[in-house]
MIKE-462063 format. One record per residue (C-alpha): residue number from 1; residue in three letters; z negated, y, x. Coordinates in steps of 0.2 Angstrom, whole numbers, always signed. Example, Ala and Ser with C-alpha at 12.3 -4.5 7.8 and 13.67 -1.06 7.14 Angstrom:
# residues 2
+-----+------+-------+-------+-------+
| seq | type |    up | north |  east |
+-----+------+-------+-------+-------+
|   1 |  ALA |   -39 |   -22 |   +62 |
|   2 |  SER |   -36 |    -5 |   +68 |
+-----+------+-------+-------+-------+
END
This chain:
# residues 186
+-----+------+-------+-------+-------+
| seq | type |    up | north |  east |
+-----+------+-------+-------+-------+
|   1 |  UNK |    +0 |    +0 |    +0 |
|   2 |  UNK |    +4 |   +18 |    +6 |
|   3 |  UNK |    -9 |   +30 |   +10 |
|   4 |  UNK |    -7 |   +46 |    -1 |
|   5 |  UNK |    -2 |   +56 |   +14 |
|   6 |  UNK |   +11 |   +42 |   +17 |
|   7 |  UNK |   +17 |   +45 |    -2 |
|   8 |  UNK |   +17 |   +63 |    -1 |
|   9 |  UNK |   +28 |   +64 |   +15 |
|  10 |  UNK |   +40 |   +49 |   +10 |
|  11 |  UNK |   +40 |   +49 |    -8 |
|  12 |  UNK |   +42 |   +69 |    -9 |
|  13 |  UNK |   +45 |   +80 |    +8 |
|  14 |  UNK |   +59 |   +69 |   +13 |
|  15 |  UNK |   +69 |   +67 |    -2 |
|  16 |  UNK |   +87 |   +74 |    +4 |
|  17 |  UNK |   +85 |   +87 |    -8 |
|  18 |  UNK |   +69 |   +94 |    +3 |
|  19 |  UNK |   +67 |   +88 |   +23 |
|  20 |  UNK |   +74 |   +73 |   +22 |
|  21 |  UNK |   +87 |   +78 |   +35 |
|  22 |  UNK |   +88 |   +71 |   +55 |
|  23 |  UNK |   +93 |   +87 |   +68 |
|  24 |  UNK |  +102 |  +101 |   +60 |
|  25 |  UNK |  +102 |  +118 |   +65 |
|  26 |  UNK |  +107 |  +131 |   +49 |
|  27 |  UNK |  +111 |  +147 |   +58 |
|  28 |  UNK |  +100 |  +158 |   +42 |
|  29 |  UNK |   +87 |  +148 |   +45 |
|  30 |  UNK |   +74 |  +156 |   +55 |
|  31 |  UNK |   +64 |  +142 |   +59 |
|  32 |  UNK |   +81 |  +135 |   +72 |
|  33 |  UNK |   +84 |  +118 |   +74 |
|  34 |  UNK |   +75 |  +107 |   +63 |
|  35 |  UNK |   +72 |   +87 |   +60 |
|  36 |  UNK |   +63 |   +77 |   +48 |
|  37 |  UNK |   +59 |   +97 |   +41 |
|  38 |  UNK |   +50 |  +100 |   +57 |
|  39 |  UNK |   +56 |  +113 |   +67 |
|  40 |  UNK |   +59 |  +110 |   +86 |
|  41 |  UNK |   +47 |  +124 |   +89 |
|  42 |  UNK |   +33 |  +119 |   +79 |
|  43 |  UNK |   +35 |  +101 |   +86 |
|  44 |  UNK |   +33 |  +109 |  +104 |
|  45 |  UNK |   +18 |  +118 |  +100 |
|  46 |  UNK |   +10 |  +102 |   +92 |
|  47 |  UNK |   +16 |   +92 |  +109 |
|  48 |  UNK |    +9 |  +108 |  +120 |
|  49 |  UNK |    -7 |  +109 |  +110 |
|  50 |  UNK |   -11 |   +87 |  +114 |
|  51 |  UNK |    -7 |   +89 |  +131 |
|  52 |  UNK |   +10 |   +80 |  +130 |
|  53 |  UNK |   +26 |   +83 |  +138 |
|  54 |  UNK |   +40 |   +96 |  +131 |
|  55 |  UNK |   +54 |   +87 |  +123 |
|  56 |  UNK |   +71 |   +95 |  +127 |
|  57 |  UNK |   +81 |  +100 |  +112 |
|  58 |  UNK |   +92 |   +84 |  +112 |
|  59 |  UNK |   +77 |   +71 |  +112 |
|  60 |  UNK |   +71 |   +82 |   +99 |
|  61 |  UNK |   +84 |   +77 |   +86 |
|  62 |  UNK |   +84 |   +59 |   +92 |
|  63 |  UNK |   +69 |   +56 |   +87 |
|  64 |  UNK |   +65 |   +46 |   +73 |
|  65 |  UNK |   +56 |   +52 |   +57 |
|  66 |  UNK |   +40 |   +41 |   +59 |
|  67 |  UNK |   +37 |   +49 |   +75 |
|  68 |  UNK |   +35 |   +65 |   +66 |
|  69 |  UNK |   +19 |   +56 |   +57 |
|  70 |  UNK |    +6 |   +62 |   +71 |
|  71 |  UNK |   +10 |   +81 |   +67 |
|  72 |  UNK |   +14 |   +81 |   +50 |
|  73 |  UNK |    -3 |   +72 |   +48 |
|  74 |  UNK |   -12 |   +85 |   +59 |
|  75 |  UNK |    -4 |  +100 |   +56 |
|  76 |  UNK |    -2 |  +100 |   +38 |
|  77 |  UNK |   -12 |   +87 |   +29 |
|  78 |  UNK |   -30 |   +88 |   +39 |
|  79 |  UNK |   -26 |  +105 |   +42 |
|  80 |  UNK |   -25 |  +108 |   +22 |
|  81 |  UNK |   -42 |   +95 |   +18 |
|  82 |  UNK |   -28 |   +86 |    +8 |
|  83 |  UNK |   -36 |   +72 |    +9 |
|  84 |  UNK |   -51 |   +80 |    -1 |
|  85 |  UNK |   -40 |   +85 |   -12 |
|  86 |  UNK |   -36 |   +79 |   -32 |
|  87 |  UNK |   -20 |   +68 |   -31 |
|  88 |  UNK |    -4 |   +79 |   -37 |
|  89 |  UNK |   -13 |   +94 |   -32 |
|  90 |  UNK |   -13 |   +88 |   -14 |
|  91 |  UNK |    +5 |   +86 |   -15 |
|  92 |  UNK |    +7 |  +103 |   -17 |
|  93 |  UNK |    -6 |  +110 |    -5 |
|  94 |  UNK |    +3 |   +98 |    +7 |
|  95 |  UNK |   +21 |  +103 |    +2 |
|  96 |  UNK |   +17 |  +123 |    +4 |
|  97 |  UNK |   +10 |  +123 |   +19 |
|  98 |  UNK |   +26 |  +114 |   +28 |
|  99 |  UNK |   +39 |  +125 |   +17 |
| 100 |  UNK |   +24 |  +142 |   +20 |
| 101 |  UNK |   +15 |  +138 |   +33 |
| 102 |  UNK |    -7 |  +134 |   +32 |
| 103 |  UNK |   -12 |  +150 |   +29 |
| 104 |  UNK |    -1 |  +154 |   +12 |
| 105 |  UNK |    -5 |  +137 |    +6 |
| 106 |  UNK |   -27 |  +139 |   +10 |
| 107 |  UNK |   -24 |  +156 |    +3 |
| 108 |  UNK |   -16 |  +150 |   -13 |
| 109 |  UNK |   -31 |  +137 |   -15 |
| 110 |  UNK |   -43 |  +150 |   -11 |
| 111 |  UNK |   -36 |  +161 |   -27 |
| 112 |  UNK |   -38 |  +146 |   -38 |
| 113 |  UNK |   -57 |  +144 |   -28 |
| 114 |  UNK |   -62 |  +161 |   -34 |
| 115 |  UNK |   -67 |  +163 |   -13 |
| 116 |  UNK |   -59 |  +177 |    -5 |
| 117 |  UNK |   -43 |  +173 |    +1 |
| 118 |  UNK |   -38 |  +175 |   +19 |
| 119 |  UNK |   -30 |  +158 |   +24 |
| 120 |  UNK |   -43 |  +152 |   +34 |
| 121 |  UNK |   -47 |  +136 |   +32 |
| 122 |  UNK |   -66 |  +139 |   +36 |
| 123 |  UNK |   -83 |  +134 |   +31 |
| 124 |  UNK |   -84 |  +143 |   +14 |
| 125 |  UNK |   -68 |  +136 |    +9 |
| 126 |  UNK |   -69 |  +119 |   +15 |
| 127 |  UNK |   -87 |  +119 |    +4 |
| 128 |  UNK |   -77 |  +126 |   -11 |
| 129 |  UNK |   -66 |  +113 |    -9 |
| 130 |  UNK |   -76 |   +98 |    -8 |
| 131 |  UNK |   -88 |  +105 |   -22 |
| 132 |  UNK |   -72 |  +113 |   -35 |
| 133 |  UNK |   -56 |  +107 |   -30 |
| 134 |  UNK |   -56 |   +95 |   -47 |
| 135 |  UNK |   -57 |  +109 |   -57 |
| 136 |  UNK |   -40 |  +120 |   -50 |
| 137 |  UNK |   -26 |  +120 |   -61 |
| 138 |  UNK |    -8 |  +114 |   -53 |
| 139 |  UNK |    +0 |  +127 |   -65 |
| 140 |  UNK |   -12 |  +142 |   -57 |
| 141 |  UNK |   -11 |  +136 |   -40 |
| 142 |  UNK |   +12 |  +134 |   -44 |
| 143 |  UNK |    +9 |  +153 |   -47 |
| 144 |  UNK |    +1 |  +159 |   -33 |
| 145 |  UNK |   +12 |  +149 |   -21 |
| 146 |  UNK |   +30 |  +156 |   -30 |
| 147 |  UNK |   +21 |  +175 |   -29 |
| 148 |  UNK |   +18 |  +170 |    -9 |
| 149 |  UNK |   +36 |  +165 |   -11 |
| 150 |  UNK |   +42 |  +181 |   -16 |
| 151 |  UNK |   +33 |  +191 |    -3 |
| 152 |  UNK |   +41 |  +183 |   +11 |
| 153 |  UNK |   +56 |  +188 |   +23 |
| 154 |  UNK |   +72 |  +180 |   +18 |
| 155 |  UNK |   +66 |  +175 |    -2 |
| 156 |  UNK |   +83 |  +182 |    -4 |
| 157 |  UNK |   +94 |  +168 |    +3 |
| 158 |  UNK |   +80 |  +155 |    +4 |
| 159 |  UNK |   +71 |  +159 |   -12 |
| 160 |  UNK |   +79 |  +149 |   -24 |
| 161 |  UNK |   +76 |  +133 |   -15 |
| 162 |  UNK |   +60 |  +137 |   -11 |
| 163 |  UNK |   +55 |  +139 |   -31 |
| 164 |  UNK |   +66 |  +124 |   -36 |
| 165 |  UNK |   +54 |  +111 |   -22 |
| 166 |  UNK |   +39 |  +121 |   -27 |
| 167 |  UNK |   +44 |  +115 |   -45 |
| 168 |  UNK |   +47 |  +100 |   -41 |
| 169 |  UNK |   +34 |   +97 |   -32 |
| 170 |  UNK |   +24 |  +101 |   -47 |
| 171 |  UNK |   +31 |   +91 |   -59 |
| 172 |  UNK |   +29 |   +75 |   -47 |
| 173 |  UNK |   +11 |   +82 |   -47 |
| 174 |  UNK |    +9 |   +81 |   -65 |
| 175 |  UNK |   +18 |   +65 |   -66 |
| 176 |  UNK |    +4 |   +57 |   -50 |
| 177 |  UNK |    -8 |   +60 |   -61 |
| 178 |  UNK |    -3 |   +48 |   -75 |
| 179 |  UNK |   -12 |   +31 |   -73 |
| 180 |  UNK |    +2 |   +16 |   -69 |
| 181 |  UNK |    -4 |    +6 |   -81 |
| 182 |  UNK |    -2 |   +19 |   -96 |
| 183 |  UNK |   +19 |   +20 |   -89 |
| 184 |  UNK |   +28 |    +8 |  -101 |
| 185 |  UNK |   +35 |    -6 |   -95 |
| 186 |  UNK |   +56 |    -7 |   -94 |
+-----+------+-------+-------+-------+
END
């Protein structure tokens, strides 16, 4: 059986329609070249950040998706307290923080904590999380993340693809939270 980080990353970030693209380089995209929805850039700084060697740009885009598991785990899902999180509603936290970044995505949760929101993943949140985060509406926190959204450089041209996974990703949220055995059989 997958673990729910496994689900989210598999089952939703690299659907074809998201990140589920080896090497590619989309000169509007300001994040350069990107695999697996991880930017080349981002990858380095994890591998700089463990004490592992540089990758050049070519071992980059051979690399297969699973080796991107360490810093998607890392980077995103620990860094966002998914785990701690309601199933569906850790989808989305998980979700906006690769498409935003950590800090739009805490932010987001810390509106739909009532705790000031400045993107930190610190003690007060991490305590309004474990105490609240049952409580936090997918629709209120799908809100905050679009008006994130809208703020941001390049909404523009990336905009709509940006709404249409955050969307998505809450409809897939809504539809986590059904219990299997209340789906009909086919």
């Amino acid at each position: 059986m997958m673990s729910r980080f496994e689900t989210c990353l598999t089952g939703f970030t690299w659907r074809i329609e998201n990140d589920g693209q080896p090497g590619h380089l989309d000169p509007n995209d300001p994040g350069g070249l990107t695999s697996w929805g991880m930017t080349y850039r981002t990858y380095c700084g994890w591998l700089k950040n463990t004490n592992q060697p540089i990758i050049s740009q070519k071992q980059f885009v051979a690399l297969p998706r699973t080796a991107f598991y360490p810093t998607y785990t890392n980077e995103f899902w620990i860094a966002v307290m998914a785990d701690h999180l309601p199933i569906g509603l850790d989808l989305m936290v998980f979700d906006f923080a690769i498409v935003g970044g950590t800090h739009g995505s805490v932010a987001a949760l810390q509106r739909c904590l009532n705790i000031s929101h400045d993107g930190v993943l610190g003690p007060v949140t991490e305590h309004a999380i474990l105490q609240n985060a049952a409580q936090i509406s997918f629709d209120e926190f799908h809100s905050y993340q679009v008006a994130d959204y809208k703020t941001r450089a390049g909404y523009d041209y990336w905009g709509g693809g940006w709404v249409r996974r955050a969307n998505d990703a809450l409809k897939q949220a809504k539809l986590d939270q059904i219990p299997i055995s209340s789906v009909p059989a086919v």
